[in-house]
Each structure stands twice: as structure tokens, then as C-alpha cells.
C-alpha positions as CSV (number, residue, x, y, z in Angstrom):
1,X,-33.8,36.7,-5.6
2,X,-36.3,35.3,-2.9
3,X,-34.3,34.8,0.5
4,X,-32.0,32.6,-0.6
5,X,-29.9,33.0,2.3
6,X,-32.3,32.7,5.0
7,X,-34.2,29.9,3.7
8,X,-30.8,27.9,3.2
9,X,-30.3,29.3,7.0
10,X,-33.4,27.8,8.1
11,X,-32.8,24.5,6.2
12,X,-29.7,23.8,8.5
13,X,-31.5,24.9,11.8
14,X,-34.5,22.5,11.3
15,X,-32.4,19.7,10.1
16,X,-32.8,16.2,12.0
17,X,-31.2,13.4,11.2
18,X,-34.4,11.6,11.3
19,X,-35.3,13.3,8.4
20,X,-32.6,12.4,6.4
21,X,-33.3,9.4,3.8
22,X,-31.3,6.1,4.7
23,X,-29.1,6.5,1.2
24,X,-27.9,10.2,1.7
25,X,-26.7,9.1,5.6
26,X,-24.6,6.3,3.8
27,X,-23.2,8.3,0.8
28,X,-22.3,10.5,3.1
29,X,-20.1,8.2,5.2
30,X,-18.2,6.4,2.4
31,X,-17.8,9.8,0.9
32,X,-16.2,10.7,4.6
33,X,-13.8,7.9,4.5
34,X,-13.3,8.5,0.9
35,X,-11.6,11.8,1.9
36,X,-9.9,10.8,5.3
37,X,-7.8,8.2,3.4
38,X,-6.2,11.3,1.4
39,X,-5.6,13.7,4.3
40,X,-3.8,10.4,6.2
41,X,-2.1,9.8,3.5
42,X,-1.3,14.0,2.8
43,X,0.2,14.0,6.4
44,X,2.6,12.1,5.6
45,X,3.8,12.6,2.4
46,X,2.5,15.9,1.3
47,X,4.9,18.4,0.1
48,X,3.2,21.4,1.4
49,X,3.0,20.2,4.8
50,X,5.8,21.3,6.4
51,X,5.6,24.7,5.6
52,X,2.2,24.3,7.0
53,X,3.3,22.8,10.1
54,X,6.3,25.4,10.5
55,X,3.6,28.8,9.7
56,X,1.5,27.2,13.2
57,X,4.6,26.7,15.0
58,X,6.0,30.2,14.2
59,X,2.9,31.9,15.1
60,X,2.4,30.4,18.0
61,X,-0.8,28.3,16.6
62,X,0.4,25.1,17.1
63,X,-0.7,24.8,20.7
64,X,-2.4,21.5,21.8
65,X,-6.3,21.1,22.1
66,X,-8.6,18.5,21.8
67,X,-9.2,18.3,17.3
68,X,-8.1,15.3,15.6
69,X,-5.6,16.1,12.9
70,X,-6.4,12.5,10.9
71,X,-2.6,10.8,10.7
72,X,-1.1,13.0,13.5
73,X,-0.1,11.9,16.7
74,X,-0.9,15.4,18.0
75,X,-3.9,16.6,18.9
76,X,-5.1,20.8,18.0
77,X,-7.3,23.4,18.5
78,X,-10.7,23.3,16.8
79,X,-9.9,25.7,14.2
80,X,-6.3,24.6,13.5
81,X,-7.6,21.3,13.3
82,X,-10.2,22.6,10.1
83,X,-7.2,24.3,8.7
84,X,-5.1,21.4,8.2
85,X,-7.5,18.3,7.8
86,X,-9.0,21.1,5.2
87,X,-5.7,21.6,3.5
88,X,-4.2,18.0,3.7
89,X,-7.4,16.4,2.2
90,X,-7.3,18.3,-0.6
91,X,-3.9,17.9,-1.0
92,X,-3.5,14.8,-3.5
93,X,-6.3,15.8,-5.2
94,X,-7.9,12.9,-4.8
95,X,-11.0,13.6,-2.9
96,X,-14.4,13.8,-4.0
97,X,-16.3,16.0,-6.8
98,X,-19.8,17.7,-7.1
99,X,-20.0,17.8,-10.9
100,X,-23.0,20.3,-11.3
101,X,-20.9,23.0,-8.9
102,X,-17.4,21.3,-10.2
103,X,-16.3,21.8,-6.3
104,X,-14.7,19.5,-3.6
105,X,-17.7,19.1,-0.9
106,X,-15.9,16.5,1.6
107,X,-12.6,19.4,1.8
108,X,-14.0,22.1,3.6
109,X,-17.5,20.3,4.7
110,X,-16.0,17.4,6.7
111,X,-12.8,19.1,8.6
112,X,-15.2,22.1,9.9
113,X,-18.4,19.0,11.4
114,X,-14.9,16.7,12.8
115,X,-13.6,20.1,14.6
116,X,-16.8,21.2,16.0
117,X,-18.2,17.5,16.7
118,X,-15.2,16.9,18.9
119,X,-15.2,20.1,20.7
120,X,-19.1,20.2,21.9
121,X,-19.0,16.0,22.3
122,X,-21.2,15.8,19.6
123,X,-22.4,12.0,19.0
124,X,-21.7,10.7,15.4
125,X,-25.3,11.3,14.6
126,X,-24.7,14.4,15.1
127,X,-22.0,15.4,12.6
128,X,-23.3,13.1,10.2
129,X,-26.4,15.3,10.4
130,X,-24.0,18.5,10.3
131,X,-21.6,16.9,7.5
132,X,-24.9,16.7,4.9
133,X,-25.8,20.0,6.1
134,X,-22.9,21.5,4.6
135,X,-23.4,19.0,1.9
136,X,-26.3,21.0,0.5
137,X,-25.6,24.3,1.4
138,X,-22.1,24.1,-0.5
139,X,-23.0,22.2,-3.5
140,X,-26.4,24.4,-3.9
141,X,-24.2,27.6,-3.8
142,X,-22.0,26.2,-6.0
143,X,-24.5,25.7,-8.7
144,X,-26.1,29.1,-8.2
145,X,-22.4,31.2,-8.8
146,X,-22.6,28.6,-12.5
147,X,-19.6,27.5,-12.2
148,X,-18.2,28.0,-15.8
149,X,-18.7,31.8,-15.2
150,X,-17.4,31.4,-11.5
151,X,-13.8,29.9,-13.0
152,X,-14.0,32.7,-16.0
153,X,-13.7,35.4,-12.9
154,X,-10.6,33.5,-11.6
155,X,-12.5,31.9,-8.8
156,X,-12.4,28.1,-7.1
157,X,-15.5,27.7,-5.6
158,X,-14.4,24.8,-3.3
159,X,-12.7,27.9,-1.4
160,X,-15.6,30.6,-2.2
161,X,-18.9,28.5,-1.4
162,X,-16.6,26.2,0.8
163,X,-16.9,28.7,3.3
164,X,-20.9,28.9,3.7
165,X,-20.9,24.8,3.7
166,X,-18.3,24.6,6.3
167,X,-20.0,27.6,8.2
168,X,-23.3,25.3,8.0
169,X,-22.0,22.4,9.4
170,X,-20.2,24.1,12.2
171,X,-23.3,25.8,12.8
172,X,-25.5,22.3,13.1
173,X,-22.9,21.3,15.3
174,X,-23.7,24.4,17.6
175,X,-27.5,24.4,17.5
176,X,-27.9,28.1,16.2
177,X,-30.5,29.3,15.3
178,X,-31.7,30.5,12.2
179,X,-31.3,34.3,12.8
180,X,-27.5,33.1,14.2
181,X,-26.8,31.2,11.2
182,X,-27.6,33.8,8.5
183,X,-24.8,36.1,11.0
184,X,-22.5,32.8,10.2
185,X,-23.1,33.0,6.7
186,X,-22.7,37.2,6.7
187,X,-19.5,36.4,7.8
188,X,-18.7,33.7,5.5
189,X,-19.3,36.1,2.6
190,X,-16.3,38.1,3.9
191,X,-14.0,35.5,4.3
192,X,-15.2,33.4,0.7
193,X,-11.6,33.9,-0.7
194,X,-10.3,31.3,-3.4
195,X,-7.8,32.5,-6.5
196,X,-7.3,30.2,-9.9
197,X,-3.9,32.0,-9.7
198,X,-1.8,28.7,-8.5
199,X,-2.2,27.1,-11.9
200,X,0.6,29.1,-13.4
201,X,3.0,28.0,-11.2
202,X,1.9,25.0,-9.7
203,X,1.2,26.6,-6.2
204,X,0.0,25.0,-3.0
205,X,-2.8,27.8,-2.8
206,X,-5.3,25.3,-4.0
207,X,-4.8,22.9,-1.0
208,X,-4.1,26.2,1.3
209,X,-7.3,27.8,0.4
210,X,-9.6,25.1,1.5
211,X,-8.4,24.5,4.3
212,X,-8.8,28.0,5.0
213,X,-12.3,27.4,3.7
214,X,-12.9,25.2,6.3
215,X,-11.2,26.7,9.4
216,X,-13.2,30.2,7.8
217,X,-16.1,28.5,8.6
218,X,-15.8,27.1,12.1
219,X,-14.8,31.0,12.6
220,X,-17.5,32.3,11.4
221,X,-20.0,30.1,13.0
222,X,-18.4,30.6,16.2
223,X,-18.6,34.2,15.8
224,X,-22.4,33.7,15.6
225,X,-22.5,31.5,18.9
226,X,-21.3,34.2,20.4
227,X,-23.7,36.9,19.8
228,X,-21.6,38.6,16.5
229,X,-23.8,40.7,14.1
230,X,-23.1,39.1,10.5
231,X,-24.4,40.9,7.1
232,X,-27.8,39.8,6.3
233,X,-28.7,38.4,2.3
234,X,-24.9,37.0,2.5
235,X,-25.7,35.1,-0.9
236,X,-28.3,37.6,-2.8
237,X,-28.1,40.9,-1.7
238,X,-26.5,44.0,-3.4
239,X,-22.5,43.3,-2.9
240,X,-24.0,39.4,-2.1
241,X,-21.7,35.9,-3.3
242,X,-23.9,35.9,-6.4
243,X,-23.3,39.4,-7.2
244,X,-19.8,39.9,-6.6
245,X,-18.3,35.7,-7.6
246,X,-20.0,35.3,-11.0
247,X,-21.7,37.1,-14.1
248,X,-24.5,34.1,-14.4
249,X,-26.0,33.7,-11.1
250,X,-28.8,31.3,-10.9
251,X,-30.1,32.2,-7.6
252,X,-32.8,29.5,-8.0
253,X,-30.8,26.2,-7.8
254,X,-29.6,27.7,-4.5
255,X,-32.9,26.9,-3.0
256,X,-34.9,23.8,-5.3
257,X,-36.2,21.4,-4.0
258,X,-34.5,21.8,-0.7
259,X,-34.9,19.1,1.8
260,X,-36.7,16.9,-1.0
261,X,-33.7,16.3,-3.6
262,X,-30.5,15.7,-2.3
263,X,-27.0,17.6,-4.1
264,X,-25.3,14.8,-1.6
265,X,-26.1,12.2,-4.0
266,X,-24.7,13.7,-6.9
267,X,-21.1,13.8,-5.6
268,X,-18.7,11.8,-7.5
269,X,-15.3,10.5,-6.3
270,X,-12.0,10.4,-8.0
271,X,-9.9,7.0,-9.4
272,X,-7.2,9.1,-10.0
273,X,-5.0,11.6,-7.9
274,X,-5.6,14.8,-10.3
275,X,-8.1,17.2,-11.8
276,X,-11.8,16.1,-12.6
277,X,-10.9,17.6,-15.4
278,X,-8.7,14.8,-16.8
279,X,-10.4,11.7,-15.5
280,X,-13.0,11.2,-18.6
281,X,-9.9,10.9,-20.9
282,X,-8.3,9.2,-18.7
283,X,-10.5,6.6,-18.0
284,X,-10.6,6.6,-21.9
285,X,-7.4,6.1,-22.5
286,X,-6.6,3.1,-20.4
287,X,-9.4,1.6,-22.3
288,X,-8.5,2.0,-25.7
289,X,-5.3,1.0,-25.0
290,X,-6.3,-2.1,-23.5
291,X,-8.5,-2.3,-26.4
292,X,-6.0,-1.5,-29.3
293,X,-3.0,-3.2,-27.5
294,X,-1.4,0.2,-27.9
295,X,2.5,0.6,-27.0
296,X,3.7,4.2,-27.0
297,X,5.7,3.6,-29.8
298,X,2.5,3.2,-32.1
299,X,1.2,6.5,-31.1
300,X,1.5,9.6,-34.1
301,X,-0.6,12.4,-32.0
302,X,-3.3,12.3,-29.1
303,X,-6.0,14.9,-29.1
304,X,-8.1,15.3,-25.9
305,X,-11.2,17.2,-26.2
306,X,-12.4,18.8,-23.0
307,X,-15.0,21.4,-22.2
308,X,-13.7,25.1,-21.8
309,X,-13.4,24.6,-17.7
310,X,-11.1,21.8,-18.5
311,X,-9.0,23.6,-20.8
312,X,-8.9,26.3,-18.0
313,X,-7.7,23.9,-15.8
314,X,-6.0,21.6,-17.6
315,X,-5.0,22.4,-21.4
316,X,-2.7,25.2,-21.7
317,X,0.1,24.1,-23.4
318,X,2.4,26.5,-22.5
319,X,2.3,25.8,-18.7
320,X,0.8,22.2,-18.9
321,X,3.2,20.6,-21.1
322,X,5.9,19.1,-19.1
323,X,5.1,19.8,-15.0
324,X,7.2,19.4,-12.8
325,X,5.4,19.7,-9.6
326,X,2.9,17.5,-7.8
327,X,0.3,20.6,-8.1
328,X,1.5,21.0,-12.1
329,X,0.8,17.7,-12.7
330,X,-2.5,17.2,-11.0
331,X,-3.6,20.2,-13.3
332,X,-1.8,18.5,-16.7
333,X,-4.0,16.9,-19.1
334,X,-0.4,16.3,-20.8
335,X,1.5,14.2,-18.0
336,X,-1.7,12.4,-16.8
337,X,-3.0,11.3,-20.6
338,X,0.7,10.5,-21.4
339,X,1.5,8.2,-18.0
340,X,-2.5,6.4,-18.5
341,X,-1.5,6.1,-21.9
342,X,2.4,4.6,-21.3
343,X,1.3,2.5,-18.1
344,X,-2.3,1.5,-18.4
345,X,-3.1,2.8,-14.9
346,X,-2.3,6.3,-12.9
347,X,-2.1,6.2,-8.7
348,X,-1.1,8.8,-6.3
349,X,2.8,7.2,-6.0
350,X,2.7,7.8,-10.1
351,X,3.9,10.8,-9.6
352,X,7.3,9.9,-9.2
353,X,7.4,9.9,-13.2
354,X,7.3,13.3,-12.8
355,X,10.0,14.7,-15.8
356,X,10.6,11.2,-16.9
357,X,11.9,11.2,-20.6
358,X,9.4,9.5,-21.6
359,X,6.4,10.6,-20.2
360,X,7.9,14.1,-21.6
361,X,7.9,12.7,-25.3
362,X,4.6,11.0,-25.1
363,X,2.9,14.1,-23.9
364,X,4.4,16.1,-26.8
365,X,2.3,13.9,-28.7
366,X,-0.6,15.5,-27.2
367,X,-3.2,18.5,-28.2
368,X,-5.7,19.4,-25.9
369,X,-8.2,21.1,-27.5
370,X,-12.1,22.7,-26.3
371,X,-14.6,20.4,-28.2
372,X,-18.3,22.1,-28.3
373,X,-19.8,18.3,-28.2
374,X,-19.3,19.1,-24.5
375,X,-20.6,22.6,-24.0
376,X,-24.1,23.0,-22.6
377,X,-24.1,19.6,-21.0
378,X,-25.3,18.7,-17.1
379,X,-22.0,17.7,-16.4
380,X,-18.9,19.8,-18.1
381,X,-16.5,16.4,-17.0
382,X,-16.4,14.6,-19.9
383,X,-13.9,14.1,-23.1
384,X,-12.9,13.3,-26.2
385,X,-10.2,11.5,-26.9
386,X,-8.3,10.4,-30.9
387,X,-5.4,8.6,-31.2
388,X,-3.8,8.4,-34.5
389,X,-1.5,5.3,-35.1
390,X,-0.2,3.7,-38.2
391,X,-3.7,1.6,-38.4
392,X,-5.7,5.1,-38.2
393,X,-7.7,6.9,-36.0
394,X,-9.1,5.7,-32.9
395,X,-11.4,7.7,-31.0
396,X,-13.7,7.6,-28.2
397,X,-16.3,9.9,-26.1
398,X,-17.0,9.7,-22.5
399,X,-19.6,11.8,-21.2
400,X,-18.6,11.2,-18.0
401,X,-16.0,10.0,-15.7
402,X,-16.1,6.7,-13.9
403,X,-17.2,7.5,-10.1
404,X,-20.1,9.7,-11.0
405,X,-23.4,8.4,-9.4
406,X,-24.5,6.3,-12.2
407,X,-20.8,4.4,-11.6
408,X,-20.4,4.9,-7.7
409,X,-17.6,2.4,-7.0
410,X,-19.5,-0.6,-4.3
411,X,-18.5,-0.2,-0.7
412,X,-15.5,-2.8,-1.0
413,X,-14.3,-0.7,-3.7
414,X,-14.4,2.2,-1.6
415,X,-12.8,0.5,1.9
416,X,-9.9,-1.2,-0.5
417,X,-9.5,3.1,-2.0
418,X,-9.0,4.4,1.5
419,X,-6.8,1.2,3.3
420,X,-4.3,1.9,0.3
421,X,-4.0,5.5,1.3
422,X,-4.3,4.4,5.2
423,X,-2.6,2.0,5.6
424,X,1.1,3.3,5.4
425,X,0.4,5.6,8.0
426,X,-2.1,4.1,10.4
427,X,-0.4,0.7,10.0
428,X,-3.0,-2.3,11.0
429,X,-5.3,0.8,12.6
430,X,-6.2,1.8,9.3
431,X,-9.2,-1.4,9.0
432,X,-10.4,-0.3,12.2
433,X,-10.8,3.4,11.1
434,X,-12.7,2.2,8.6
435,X,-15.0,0.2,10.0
436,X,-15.8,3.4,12.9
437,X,-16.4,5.8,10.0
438,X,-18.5,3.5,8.2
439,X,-20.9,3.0,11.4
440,X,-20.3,6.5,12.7
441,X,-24.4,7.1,13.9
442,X,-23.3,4.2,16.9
443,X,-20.8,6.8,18.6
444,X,-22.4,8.6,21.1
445,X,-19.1,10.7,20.9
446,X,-17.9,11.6,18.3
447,X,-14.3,11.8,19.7
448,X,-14.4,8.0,20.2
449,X,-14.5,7.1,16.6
450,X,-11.8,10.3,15.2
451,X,-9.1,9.0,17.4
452,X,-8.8,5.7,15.8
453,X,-7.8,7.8,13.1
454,X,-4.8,9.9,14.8
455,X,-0.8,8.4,13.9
């Protein structure tokens, strides 16, 4: 251990924007809009959001204040705000991926800078800086808890090291200082919460539990603006993240090459509306039946090979079969290999096939199975897929799933991504979003850019 968590401390509070190389500033913008268009779109048409919206109201936390809520007409307090941006971006599961940590950076990063930025007038520069802030602090945590042993403890590390990225950014945002942001993360380390639990069930603790992430962290670094005493060695000390969240800690990659090599740049984002998990096979499955001219009726048996995460996730049989939940599904390599495989393409409104007959017989056609050809790789995303037909076997390895940063979709591809997702709620708003987000470092405020993006 050497100081992990002051020197990650230290790395927010000297942080300039200046400093930041021209590619990590503009990754880190499409990667905001790339997670915007799914909590608009999550506002709307998110199952879980009314309970949300009713838990606020019944408590009396649904009082007006100056937070964009993206795709609400409303405006919220700061940390209400971070709860449900949080919580409605991850909802569709369709928001961006750091492979190496296999965690969601945007879902508790973005909501916590967008809170903060608005309620100090922060200037677009400003959260940008903040947003990449989090960025690293997240991502690097997420590697040091390893986060095959991190999932074998039963935890999601979107939710645990969430918490410290969001707590970075909101503590950019404030201008603390170092000794204030290690307090920020001493508190984080209480409030680093995130259960696997929902995957038997299909639960809305998965989407919950970010957003919590995120609203966590605005907390805790507004605890430390104020002159509150957070735990020192939050990441490495005795009853530290790394000691308690995971039984191969790599305190090292917390720290390397910090402010030289940039974890930002190594976030992927998602074609499809479901599990990382499933994307390598899915991505292989339209292709081969493309390839193969493949109707469902030619198909004898499917078997997916997935790294052991991915059968965590994904491949249980029992549960994964035949969802028949939004959250089941998103966690099914069954339903989403059989609906790439029946339709040649899988979107968010897909999931409308949802118990279909057919989608049902095709996945019982399926075995999802943990194939060591993808063990002790960089990236634990990719898969094997076979497909038996009368002709023979077909079969096809992808090491890893389109939208990684050797296959980062252009701009256009991105902007086209979010205006499908926008567009139905922001109406002909949704372009000019876009464009705001895109060019975020010409706001001096903030707040002028995040309203373009309110119902």
C-alpha cells in the first residue's frame, strides 16, 4: 500500500483543465451525451421511475431547487438531482463501460459534476474538468478491487467505487483541498454500498444503487466543504475498500501512471440496451447470421462461451432462461442471443418481445457455458459463440465487443445514438442538446447548456 488514497486525493485537487490532453476532453463529452440520451429516454419510459418519483414525494424530497433532472420539466435539489439522473441513466442499460474495472463510469460520475456544476455556477470547463476527475478516480479503483474477485463477493462496483468517483468530481466542483477530499473519500468508504442480489429477481436495485452512488457522493463531498472529519486511508487502510470489497486487491493500478495514462480513454460504450456481458456474442451473432443466411428454423443448439463474470451475470439457466422483466432481460444471455439471432438487430424498444413464443423457443436452444479461452485476458468481455445447423457447426470468437476503443463508433455515430433516445422526449430540442454538450468548455455556466436538456 503506498497512499493510495491521498495521492488519488491530490490528483483531483491539482487537476486543471489545461492539463488535460485535447482527446480525453472530447471522449469525455461524447461519452456525456452518450449517457444523457439514456437517462432522457429512462424518464420517460422507465419502469422504475415512478416508484422513484413517488419515494421523493412521500418523503418530502421532491422539493424544487435549481438541478437539471435531464427530460424533466422540473427542476431539483442538488442531491436529488444525482439520485435520479444517477438512477435513470443507468436505467436501460445502455450507458457506457470501463472494461478493465467492468463498471459504468458516466452513471455515478456525470449526475454528481451536472448537480454540483449547476449549484456553484460552475462554467462547462469546469465540470468537464470535474467529470474526468471522477473518470480516473472510479475506473482506477475499479481495477484495484479486480473486479472478477469484486463480483465473486457479490459486489457491483459501479455502486462501490461509484461512490469515490462521484465524490471526486463533486469535490473538483467545490475546490477542496487535498486534506478535504481524502475526508470526501472517508466518507465515501461508508456509503460504497452495491449488492449483485437483483439478478435473481430482476430487481431495480441495479439502477437504484447508482444513483445512490452518485447522490452518495455529492454528500460526501459536501460534508467535506463543510469542515466534516472523514476516515483517513479510505481505499488502503485496515477495514479500507480494498480490504473489505475484494480478496485480490491490486492496490497499484489504483495509482499508475496517474495524470500520464488516461483510464478515460479506455471506456467503451454499448450498441445494445443490456449487459456488457452479452454484446461480444451478440455482435457475433448478427454476423454469422448475416453471414450464413440463418432463419431460426435452421438452428439445432446455440452455445455461448463467456468468461466466468459473464456467466455470473448472464448464464444461469435457471433464472436467465425465459425473463420476463426489462432488468431479467438485460441480464439474459438467453433472450438477447435468441432476439439478435431471430431479428438480426436488438434496440432498447426490443424489449417488447419480452415472453414472445418464439424468442422463448429459440433461447431453449441455447447453452451458455464459461469457456477458459477467455480467462486471464485484459478484457473479460468477449465470447464464443457455435451454432449447430443441418450444414454443421458454425462458430466464431470475439475478443471483444464492438464499441471498445479500438472500435469507438465516429462522432455521427454517436449524435445519431443519442437523437434516437432524445428525440421522443425533447422533441426538435434534442439536436440542440447535442450540439451544447458536444461544445460544453464555451458555457461559462454551466446551467446554460443543462437546461436545453430539461422536458
Amino acid at each position: 500500500m503506498a497512499h493510495e488514497t491521498a495521492t488519488l486525493a491530490a490528483y483531483v485537487a491539482d487537476l486543471k483543465y489545461e492539463d488535460i490532453p485535447a482527446e480525453v476532453l472530447e471522449r469525455a463529452k461524447v461519452l456525456t451525451l452518450d449517457f444523457l440520451g439514456s437517462a432522457i429516454r429512462a424518464r420517460r419510459e422507465a419502469e422504475s421511475t415512478p416508484s422513484l418519483l413517488k419515494m421523493l414525494e412521500a418523503l418530502a424530497l421532491d422539493g424544487k431547487g435549481d438541478s437539471t433532472v435531464f427530460g424533466d420539466a422540473k427542476t431539483w435539489t442538488p442531491a436529488v438531482a444525482a439520485l435520479l439522473n444517477g438512477a435513470l441513466g443507468h436505467s436501460l442499460d445502455f450507458d457506457d463501460t470501463h472494461a478493465d474495472s467492468s463498471l459504468h463510469p458516466s452513471a455515478p460520475v456525470v449526475p454528481a459534476a451536472f448537480a454540483v456544476g449547476e449549484m456553484v455556477g460552475a462554467s462547462g470547463r469546469d465540470v468537464l474538468t470535474a467529470i474526468v476527475a471522477g473518470y480516473e478516480v472510479c475506473c482506477r479503483l475499479g481495477n484495484a478491487l479486480d473486479p472478477t474477485s469484486h463480483y465473486a463477493r457479490g459486489f457491483h462496483p459501479t455502486a462501490t467505487a461509484g461512490t469515490y468517483g462521484a465524490a471526486a468530481a463533486a469535490a473538483k466542483l467545490f475546490g477542496l483541498s487535498e486534506t478535504q477530499i481524502i475526508s470526501a473519500f472517508g466518507v465515501s468508504g461508508s456509503q460504497a454500498a452495491g449488492s449483485l442480489q437483483f439478478l435473481l429477481n430482476g430487481a431495480w436495485n441495479k439502477r437504484y444503487q447508482v444513483g445512490a452512488a452518485a447522490m452518495n457522493g455529492v454528500i460526501a463531498a459536501t460534508l467535506a466543504r463543510n469542515d466534516f472529519i472523514g476516515s483517513t486511508e479510505s481505499v488502503e487502510g485496515r477495514h479500507g475498500l480494498l480490504v473489505g470489497y475484494t480478496d485480490d486487491a491490486h492496490p497499484d493500478k489504483a495509482i499508475a501512471e496517474l495524470g500520464k495514462s488516461y483510464e478515460t480513454m479506455k471506456i467503451g460504450v454499448k450498441p445494445y440496451p443490456s449487459c456488457r456481458y452479452t454484446h461480444a456474442a451478440i455482435d457475433a451473432l448478427i454476423a454469422m447470421r448475416r453471414e450464413h443466411n440463418l432463419t431460426p428454423g435452421q438452428v439445432k443448439r446455440v452455445e455461448i462461451g463467456l468468461h466466468r463474470n459473464g456467466i455470473t451475470l448472464t448464464g444461469d439457466a435457471a433464472t436467465k432462461r425465459h425473463p420476463r422483466s426489462i432488468v431479467g432481460g438485460q441480464f439474459s444471455m438467453y433472450f438477447t442471443g435468441a432476439l439478435a439471432l431471430d431479428q438480426g438487430s436488438f434496440g432498447w424498444d426490443d424489449y417488447n418481445r419480452l415472453g414472445d413464443a418464439a424468442i422463448d423457443a429459440l433461447a431453449d436452444k441455447f447453452d451458455v457455458v464459461q469457456d477458459s479461452r477467455l480467462e486471464g485476458r485484459v478484457h473479460p468481455f468477449g465470447a464464443r459463440v457455435s451454432i449447430t445447423t443441418d450444414d454443421g457447426v458454425h462458430e466464431r470468437l470475439y475478443a471483444d465487443p464492438s464499441g471498445e476503443p479500438n472500435s469507438f463508433p465516429d462522432a455521427q455515430a454517436m449524435q445519431q445514438k443519442f437523437l434516437t433516445l432524445a428525440r421522443p422526449v425533447l422533441n426538435a430540442r434534442a439536436e440542440q442538446f447535442a450540439d451544447a454538450i458536444l461544445s460544453l468548455e464555451r458555457f461559462d455556466r454551466v446551467a446554460k447548456a443543462t437546461q436545453l436538456g430539461r422536458q
